[in-house]
Each structure stands twice: as C-alpha cells, then as structure tokens.
C-alpha positions as CSV (number, residue, x, y, z in Angstrom):
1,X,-29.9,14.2,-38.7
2,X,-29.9,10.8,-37.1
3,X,-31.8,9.3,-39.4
4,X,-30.6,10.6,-42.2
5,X,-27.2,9.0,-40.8
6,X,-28.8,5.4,-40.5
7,X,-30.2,5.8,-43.7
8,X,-26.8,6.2,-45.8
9,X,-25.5,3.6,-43.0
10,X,-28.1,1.0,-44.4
11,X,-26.5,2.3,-48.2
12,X,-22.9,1.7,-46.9
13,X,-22.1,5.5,-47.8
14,X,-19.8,5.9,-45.1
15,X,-18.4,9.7,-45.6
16,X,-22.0,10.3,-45.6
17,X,-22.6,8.4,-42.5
18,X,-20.1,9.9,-40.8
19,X,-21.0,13.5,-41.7
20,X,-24.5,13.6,-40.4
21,X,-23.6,11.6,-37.7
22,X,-21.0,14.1,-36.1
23,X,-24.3,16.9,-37.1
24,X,-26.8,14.8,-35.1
25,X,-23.5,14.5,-32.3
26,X,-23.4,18.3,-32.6
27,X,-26.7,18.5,-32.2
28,X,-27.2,16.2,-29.1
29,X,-23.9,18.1,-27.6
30,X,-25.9,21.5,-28.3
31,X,-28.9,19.9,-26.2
32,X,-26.7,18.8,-23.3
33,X,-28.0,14.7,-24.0
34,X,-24.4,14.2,-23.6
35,X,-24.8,9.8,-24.0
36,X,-26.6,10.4,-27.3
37,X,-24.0,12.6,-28.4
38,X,-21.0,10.1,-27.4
39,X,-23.6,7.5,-29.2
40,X,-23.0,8.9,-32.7
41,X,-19.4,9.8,-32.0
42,X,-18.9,5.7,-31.7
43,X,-20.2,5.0,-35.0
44,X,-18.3,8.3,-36.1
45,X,-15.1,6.1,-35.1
46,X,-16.5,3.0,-35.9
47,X,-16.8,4.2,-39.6
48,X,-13.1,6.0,-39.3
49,X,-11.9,2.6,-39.0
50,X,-13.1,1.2,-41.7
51,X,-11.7,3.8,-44.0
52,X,-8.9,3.5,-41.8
53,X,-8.8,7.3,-40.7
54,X,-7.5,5.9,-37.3
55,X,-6.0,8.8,-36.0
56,X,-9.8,10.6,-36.1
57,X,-10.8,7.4,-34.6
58,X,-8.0,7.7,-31.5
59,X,-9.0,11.5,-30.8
60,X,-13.0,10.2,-30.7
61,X,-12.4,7.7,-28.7
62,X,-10.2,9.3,-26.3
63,X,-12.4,11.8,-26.2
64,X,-15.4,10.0,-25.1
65,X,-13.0,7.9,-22.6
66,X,-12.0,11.5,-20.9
67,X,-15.6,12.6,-20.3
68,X,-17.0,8.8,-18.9
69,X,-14.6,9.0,-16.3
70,X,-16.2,12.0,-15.0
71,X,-19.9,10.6,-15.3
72,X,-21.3,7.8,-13.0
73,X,-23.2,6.4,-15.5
74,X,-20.7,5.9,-18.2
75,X,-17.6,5.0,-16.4
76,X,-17.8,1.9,-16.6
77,X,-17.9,2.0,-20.3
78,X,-14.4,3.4,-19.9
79,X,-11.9,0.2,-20.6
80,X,-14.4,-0.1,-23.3
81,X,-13.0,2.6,-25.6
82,X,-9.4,2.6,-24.0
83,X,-9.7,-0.4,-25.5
84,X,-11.1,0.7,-29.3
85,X,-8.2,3.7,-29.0
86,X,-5.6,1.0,-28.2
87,X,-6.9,-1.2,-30.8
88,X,-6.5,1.7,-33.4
89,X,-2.8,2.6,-31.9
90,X,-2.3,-0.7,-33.3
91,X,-3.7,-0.6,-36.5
92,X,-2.0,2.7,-37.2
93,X,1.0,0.8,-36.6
94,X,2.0,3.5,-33.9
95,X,5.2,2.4,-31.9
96,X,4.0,4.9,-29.2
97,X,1.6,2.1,-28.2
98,X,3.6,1.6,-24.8
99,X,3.4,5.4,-24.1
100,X,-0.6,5.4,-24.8
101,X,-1.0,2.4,-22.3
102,X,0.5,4.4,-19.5
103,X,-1.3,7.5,-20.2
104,X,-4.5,5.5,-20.2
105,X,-3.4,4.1,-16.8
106,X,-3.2,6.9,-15.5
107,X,-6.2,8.5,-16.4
108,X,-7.7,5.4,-14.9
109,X,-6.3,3.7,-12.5
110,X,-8.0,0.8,-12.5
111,X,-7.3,-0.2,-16.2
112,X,-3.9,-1.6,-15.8
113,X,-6.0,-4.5,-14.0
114,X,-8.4,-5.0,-16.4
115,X,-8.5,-7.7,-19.3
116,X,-8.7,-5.1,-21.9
117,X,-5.3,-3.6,-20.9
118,X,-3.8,-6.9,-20.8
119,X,-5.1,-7.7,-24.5
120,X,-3.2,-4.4,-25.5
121,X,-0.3,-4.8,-23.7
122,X,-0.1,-8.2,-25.4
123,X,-0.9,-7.4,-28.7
124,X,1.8,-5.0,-29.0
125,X,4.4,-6.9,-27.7
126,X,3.0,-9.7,-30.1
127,X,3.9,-6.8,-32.8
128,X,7.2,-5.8,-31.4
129,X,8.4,-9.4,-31.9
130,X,6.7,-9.9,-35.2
131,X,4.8,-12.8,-33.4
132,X,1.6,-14.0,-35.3
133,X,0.9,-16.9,-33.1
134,X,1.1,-14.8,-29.9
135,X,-0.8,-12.0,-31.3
136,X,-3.7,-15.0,-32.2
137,X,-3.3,-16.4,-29.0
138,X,-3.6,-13.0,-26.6
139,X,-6.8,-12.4,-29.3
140,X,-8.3,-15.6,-28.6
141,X,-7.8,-15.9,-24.3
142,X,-9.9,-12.3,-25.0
143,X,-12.3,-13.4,-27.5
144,X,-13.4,-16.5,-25.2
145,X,-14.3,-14.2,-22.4
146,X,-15.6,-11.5,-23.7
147,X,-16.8,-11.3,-27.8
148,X,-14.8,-9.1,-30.1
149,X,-16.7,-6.7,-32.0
150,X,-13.8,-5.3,-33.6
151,X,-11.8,-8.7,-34.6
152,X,-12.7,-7.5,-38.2
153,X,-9.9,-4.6,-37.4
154,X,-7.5,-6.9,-35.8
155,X,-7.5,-9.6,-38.6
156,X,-7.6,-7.0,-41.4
157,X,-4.4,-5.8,-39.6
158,X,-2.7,-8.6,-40.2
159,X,-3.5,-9.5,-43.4
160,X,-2.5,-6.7,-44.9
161,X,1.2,-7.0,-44.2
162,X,1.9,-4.2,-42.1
163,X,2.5,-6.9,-39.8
C-alpha cells in the first residue's frame, strides 16, 4: 500500500495518495508499528491541506499530537504538529484559534514556552487585527530560526483574500 501511495504521490493524484496512504496507516496501526502509521497519517494531512480539507487535517494532527505525548520517543515531535494543527486553525479561518491554543497548552504544558506557540499566538492576533506586516514579521522571526516547511500554506492564506 505504501508504495502504491508514493507512486500516485510522484503523479500528483492526491485523493489517490491520500486513500492508500490512510490503508498502508491502517495497516501499520493493525501491526502495532505505531511511528509508521503516524508517518502516513502526516502526508494524509499534508495532502488535506493542499486540497484544503483542513478540518481532516486538524483531527490528524491532533490525533498524532495526543498519542506522542504518551510515547518517549515521539514527544518531542509534539510542538511539531501542535503547530501544523494551529497552522490549519488558521487557514480554516477558525476564530476559535485562542480556544485551541489553550487546549494545546494544556495537553502540554510545556508548549506555551515554546517558539511554535508563540508563532501561533502571533499569527492570530496578526489576523484579528487584519495586520499583514505583523503576520510577515511573526512568520519571518520563525522562519530564521527554524525553516518553514509549510510557508506554502501560510502565503497561500493570504493571497487568497480571506485575509
């Protein structure tokens, strides 16, 4: 199944893509090789965005948040995809950002210190005041530290008036 994902991935067929990579995810889940399950979930997400399915994103995302915590191995991948489901808050153009940052505080603590939570918190206030320059700027103090992967989201945001 994971092949056959990469190979419609390589063709840019992303409904494929996404369907056999949530049956290789099942698969791996079935298996118990829970990192190579949450591996296909993220390109599962990944592709949501892109067709802009953000809420399917969110729930992936969250999802694999939730079970890092629990996992010494992938906690510290956590801020990561607080960060992607924050990111795709935003690009839904959910005004419940503010509530997600709190829940995702407190289902890890040590987020509210972190970069990535700064970022979000920023960004939405950036929104909030219909603020292009700050929303530039809060990308760009992040961007120089630590590459965006997902800028593409973030500009394509903007661009397409909903800001």
């Amino acid at each position: 199944m994971l092949e056959i994902a990469e190979l419609y991935e390589q063709e840019q067929n992303l409904e494929q893509v996404i369907a056999y990579y949530d049956k290789a995810a099942n698969l791996f889940q079935g298996e118990e090789v829970t990192t190579s399950a949450n591996k296909c979930k993220q390109k599962i997400a990944q592709f949501s965005d892109q067709l802009e399915q953000y809420q399917k994103a969110i729930e992936i995302y969250d999802e694999i948040a939730r079970q890092s915590l629990n996992n010494n191995l992938l906690k510290y991948g956590v801020r990561g995809h607080l960060l992607n489901v924050g990111i795709c808050h935003l690009c839904k153009g959910d005004v419940a950002i503010t509530n997600a940052l709190e829940r995702y505080q407190e289902l890890d603590p040590t987020f509210s210190g972190t970069r990535e939570c700064k970022l979000l918190a920023d960004m939405a206030a950036a929104m909030d005041e219909k603020d292009v320059a700050k929303f530039s700027d809060a990308v760009k103090e992040f961007d120089s530290m630590t590459k965006l992967v997902i800028i593409t989201l973030l500009w394509s945001y903007i661009t397409q008036d909903k800001y």
